[in-house]
N, C-alpha and C positions, 0 to 999 in steps of 0.2 A: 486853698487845697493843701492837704496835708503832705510833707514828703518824706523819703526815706532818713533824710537826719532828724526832724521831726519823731518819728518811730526810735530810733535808736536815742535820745536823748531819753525819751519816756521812761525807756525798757532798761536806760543802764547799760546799753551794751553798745558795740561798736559797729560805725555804719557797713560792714565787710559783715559782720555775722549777721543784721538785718537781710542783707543782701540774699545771704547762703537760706535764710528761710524762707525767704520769698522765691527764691529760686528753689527749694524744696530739695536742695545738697543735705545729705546724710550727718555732716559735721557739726552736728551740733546738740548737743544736751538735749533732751525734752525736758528738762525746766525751763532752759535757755529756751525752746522754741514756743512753750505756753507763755514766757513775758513776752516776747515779743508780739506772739500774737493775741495777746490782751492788746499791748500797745495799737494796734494795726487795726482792733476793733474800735477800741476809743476813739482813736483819731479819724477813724472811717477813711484810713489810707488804699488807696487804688492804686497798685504798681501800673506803670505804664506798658502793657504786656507788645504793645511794639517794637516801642525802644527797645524794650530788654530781647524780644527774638530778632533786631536787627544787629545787637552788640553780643548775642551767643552762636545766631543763626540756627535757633532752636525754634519749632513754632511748640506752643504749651497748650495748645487744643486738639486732642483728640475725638476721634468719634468711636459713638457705641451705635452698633445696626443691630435693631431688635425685631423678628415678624412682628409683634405685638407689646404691649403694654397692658391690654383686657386680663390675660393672662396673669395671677397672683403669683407666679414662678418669676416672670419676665419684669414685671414692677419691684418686686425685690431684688432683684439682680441688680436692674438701674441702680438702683438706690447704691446696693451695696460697692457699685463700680465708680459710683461718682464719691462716695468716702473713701477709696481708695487712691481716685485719680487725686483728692485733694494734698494727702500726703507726699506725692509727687510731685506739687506746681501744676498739676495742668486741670483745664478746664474742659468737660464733657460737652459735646452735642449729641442727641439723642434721636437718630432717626429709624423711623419705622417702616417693614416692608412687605408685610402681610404674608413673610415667607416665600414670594414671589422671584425666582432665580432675575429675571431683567432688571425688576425694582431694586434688587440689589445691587449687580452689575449698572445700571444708573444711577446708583446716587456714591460708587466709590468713583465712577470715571465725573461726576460731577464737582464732587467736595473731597477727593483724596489729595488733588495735586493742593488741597487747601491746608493741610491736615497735618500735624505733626505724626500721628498714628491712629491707626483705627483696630478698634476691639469687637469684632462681629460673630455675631451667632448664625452662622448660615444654613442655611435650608436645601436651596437646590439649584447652588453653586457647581460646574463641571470641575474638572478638573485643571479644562484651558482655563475655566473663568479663576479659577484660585490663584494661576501662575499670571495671572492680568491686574490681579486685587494686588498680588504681594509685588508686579515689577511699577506699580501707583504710590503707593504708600507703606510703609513697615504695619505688617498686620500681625496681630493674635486672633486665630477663631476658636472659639468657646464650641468645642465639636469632638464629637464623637471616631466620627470618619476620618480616616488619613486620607489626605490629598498630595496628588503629584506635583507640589509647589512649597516653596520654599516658605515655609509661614509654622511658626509658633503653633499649637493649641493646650489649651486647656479642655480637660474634659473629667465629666461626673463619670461615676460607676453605674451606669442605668442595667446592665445584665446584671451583675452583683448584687444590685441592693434591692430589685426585684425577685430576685431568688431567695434572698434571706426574707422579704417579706412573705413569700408562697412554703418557705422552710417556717417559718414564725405561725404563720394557716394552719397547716398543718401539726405541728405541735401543739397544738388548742382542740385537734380534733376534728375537724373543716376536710373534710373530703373531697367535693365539689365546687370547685373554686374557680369563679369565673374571671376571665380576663377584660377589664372594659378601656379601650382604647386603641387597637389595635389598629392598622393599618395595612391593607391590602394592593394600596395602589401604587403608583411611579414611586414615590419616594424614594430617594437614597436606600442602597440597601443597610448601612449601618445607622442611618436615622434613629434619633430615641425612642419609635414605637417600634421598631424592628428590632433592637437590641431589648428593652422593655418585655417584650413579647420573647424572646430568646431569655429571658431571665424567669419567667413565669413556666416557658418549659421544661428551662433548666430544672426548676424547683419541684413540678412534680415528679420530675425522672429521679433526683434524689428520694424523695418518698415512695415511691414505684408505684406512682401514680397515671393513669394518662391521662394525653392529653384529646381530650374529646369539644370537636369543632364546632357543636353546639351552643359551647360555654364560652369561646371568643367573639366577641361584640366588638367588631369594628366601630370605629368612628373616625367620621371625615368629613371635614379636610380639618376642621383642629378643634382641639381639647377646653370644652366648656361647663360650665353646670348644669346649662340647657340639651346639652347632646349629651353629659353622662346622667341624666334621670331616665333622657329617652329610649338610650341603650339599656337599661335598667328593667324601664318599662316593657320593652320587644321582650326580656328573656321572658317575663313574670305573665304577657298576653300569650304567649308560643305553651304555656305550660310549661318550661324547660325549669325542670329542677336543679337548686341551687343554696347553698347553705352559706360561701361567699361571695366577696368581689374584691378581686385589687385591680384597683384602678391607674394607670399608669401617669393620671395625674390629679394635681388636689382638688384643683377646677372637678374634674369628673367624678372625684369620688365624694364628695360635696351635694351633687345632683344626686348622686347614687342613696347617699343616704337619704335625699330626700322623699324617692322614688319608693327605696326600701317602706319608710315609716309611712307614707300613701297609701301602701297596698297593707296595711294592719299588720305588718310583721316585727318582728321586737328582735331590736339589735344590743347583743350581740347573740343571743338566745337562737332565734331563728336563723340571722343572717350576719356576719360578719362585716364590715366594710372596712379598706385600708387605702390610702394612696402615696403619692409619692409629689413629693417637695417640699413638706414641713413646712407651709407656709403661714404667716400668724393664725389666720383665719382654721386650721385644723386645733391647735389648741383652744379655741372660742367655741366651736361647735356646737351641737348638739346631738349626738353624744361627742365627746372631743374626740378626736380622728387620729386614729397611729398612721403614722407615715413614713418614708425613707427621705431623712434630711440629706440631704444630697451634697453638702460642704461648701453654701452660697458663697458666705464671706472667704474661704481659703480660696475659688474659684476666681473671683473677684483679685483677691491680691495675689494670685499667681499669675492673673492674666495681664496685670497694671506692671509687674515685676520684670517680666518676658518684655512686656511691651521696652519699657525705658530701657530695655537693653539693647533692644534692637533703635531705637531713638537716637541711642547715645553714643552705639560704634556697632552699626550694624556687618560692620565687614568682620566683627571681632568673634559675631556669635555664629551657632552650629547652622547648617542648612534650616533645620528644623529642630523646634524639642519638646515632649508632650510631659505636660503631666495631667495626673490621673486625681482627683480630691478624694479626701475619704468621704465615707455616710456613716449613717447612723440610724438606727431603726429607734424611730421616737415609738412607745407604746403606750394607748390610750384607752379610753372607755369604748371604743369603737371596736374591738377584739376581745376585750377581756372575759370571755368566756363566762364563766358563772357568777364573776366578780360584781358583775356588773349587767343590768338590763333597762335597755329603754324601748321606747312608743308600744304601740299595741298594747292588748288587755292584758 
């Protein structure tokens, strides 16, 4: 088995700066840190991650709690949180809660006191429950909602970058623009379909537009390609007239467009469709999909950033501290107006 002077003779450099990159300390060159980690691949070196959290008293595994993974938003995420955790030394677990407030609340009081930190997108966490997450383990939640506990978040623009999509509608022409994603029921009130939906009002108030309840298509309990065709479908069997759709996520506006070119209508001609997460899958499509990228990877390393800081002297940092990612309105064949026209005759 290979060891750290092993690595360090390879790489040329000294066993104290092997060290500083396996422990993913800042001081070090990134050329300095690519030979080494060539060396550490060649030799297929495995630090011994016990020894070293029983000699820093650091543990180097955090957790990520995700409702889902089905979801194209929430599998990029992953991804993009465990490239981030790598630059830091630590190692992700990934568990899933179907959004479920207890399933949550059991698996931080199960695997939190295991945990060097945990990175959680929460659902339908209370208040008490947040101030029980953050007195278990040092948390960041990937949230929209302020909570009455001491915990970090990260959070997207979802009313902003909905509004410039319904502002973007609009400017094409799009008068009747439907909302598909909505949620009516318990959820948090600051939830992403509730702020979402607050970004789509916002946007025809700006155009002195209303907003008429016909054209919000709820869906529940969560955002798929199977529930945004079906929503689709209701507006187009009800007869309700409609020229778009933003969909408040890519999952559903995915389906949406499916639904669209089903019923013989030609996108973007007839019917616009837009969503939101810039997920690979909207630049593949058919027609390719404008959507609001939402600032995965900034979200991802603002939340690994927050995290090591409360890991590393938790007593040093504020109660709380949020940031906000920017977006970006990707735009596609899926709006482009006269640019562009697919399915139907």
């Amino acid at each position: 088995m290979s060891t750290m002077n092993d690595v360090a003779l390879r790489a040329g450099v000294s066993l104290k700066t092997v060290s500083r990159v396996v422990n993913g300390e800042p001081s070090v060159s990134e050329q300095t840190r690519q030979k080494v980690k060539a060396a550490i691949a060649e030799l297929d070196f495995r630090p011994n991650s016990v020894a070293r959290n029983l000699r820093t008293g650091r543990i180097d595994v955090v957790g990520l709690v995700l409702p889902q993974l089905s979801q194209p938003y929430f599998s990029s995420l992953a991804e993009a949180v465990m490239r981030e955790a790598e630059r830091h030394g630590l190692t992700v677990l990934i568990e899933l809660t179907d959004g479920d407030a207890e399933a949550e609340m059991a698996l931080v009081r199960e695997h939190g006191p295991h945990l060097g930190g945990l990175v959680m997108y929460p659902v339908g966490l209370s208040d008490a429950q947040a101030r029980t997450v953050a007195g278990i383990v040092p948390t960041v939640f990937m949230s929209e909602r302020a909570y009455d506990a001491p915990v970090d978040r990260v959070a997207m623009a979802n009313r902003e970058g909905v509004r410039a999509l319904v502002g973007h509608m609009v400017s094409l022409g799009y008068t009747r623009i439907a909302a598909l994603g909505a949620d009516h029921s318990d959820l948090p009130e600051r939830s992403a379909a509730h702020l979402r939906l607050d970004g789509y009002r916002d946007g025809l108030r700006d155009a002195g537009l209303p907003c008429l309840p016909e054209l919000v298509v709820d869906v529940h309990p969560q955002w798929s390609r199977q529930l945004g065709a079906a929503g689709v479908r209701r507006l187009i069997d009800r007869g309700t007239s409609f020229d778009a759709v933003v969909a408040f996520a890519d999952a559903l506006a995915l389906g949406a467009l499916h639904a669209v070119q089903e019923a013989g209508l030609r996108i973007p001609a007839e019917v616009a469709v837009a969503g939101f997460d810039d997920t690979d899958e909207a630049g593949y499509s058919y027609p390719s999909l404008t959507s609001v990228a939402p600032g995965t990877a900034q979200i991802a390393r603002e939340a690994l950033a927050l995290l090591s800081d409360r890991m590393n002297d938790a007593a040093a940092q504020p109660a709380e501290r949020l940031v906000v990612a920017d977006f970006e309105l990707m735009v596609r064949e899926s709006t482009l107006g006269g640019m562009a026209t697919w399915g139907g005759a």
